[in-house]
N, C-alpha and C positions, 0 to 999 in steps of 0.2 A: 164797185167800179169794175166793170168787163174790160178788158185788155188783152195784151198782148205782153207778156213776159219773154226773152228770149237768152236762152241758156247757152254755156260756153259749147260751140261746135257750129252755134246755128241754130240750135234745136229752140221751139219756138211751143211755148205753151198758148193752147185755145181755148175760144169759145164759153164753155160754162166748167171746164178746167179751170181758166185765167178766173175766174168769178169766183171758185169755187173758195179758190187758194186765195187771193188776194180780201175774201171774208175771212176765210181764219187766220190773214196777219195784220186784221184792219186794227185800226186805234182809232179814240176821237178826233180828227179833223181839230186844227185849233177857228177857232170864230173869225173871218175877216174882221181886218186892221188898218187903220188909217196909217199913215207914216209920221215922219213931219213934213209939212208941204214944201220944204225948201230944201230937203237933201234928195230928191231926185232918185230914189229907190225904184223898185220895180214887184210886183207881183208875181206867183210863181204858180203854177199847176202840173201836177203828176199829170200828163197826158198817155198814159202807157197804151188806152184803149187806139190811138192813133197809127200805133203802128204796124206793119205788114202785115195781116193775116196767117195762119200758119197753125201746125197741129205736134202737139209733141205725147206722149202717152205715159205718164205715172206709171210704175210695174205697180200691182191690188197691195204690193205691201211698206210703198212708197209715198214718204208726202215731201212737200215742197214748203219753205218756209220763208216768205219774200226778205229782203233787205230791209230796215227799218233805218232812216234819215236820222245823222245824228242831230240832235237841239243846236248845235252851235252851228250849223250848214247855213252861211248867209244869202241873201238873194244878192242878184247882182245891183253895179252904181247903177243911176244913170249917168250915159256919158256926157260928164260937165260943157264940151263944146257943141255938144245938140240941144244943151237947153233953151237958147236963144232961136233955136230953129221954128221950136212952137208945133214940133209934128203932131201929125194924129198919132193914136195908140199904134204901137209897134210890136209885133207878135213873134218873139224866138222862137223854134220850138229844137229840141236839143233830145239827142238818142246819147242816153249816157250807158257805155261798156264800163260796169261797175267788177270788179277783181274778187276775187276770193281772200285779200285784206280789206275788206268794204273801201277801197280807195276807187277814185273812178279813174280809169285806165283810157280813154277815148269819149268825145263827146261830138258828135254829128250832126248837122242839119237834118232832120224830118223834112221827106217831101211834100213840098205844099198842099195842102188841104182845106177842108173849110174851116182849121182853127187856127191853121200856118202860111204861113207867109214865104216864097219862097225866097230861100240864102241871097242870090242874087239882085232880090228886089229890096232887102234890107240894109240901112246906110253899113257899112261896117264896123261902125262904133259899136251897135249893137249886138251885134251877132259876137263879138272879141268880149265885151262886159260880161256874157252869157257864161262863153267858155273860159275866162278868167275867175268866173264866182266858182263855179262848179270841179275847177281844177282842184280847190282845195276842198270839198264836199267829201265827208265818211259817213260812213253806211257800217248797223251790224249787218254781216255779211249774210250770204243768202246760204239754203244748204237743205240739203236733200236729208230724208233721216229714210234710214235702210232696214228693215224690221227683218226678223226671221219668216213673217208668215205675215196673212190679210189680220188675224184673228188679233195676234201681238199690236196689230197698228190698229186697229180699232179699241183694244185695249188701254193705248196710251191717250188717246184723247190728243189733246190740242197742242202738246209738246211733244217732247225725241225722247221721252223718258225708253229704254230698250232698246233704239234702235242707233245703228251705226249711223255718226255725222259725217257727211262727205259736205264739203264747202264746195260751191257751185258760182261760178262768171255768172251774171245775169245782165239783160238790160232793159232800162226805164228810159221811157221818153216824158219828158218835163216841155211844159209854156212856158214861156217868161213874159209877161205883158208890162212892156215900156209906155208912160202916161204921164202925161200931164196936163195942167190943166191951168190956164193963164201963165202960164210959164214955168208955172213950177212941178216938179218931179210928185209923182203919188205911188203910192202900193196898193195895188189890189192883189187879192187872193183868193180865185176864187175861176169859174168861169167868164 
């Protein structure tokens, strides 16, 4: 997943950086899921590659270790009085400023794109469900590991074993894909 990571200050990880790092904190993906058709759930995608552009630079004896989602992180409802509405799929997309207690600190519209939908144009049940789910969303936190040397960080491999942990602000941008289908609420997950 290429993206865009962005650190507390502003500072914005790039390019085959964002690749680089977000392979060494990858997991298996769980398998899309059906919901139950009648509780009006919603689907959810890490969108990180979405957002701004931008360049941040690793010191050679520095790694970066992304935030990992805790398992009990819910997606959002659907909102009970849009069910009757019968809309087409409805596309959040949400910039969460995630803390250095893995608590998420701010969550923001992404500017519309070809997988977002602008704030504006979405009824505001949706966009409040989004940022009401993700309010209570924990993360293990993100965090820089600080080596003596290039050699020491190539030495430790894939973890901080030697190096200094500094906890690090980060932020992810997430989809939420609002759906239903003859009326009733669905989960997708997934693109």
């Amino acid at each position: 997943m290429a993206g865009i990571a962005t650190l507390s200050g502003g500072t914005r990880l790039g390019g085959g950086l964002a690749l680089a790092l977000a392979l060494a904190a990858c997991r298996s993906a769980p398998a899309p899921r059906e919901a139950d058709t009648l509780d009006g759930r919603v689907g959810m995608q890490d969108i990180t590659r979405a957002m701004p552009a931008g360049a941040w630079q690793l010191a050679d004896n520095e790694t970066l270790l992304m935030p990992l989602e805790e398992s009990g992180n819910r997606a959002p409802d659907y909102p009970q009085a849009l069910l009757s509405d019968r809309l087409p799929p409805v596309q959040v997309c949400l910039r969460l400023s995630i803390g250095t207690d893995g608590r998420v600190a701010q969550a923001d519209p992404i500017a519309p794109g070809e997988d977002c939908q602008a704030a504006d144009a979405i009824a505001p049940g949706f966009l409040q469900a989004a940022r009401d789910a993700v309010a209570g969303w924990r993360f293990d936190p993100a965090f820089r590991c600080v080596y003596a040397s290039a050699a020491d960080k190539a030495a430790a491999g894939d973890g901080c074993e030697g190096g200094e942990v500094v906890p690090e602000a980060i932020s992810l941008a997430y989809r939420f894909v609002f759906e239903q289908h003859e009326g009733r609420g669905t989960v997708r997950i997934g693109p």
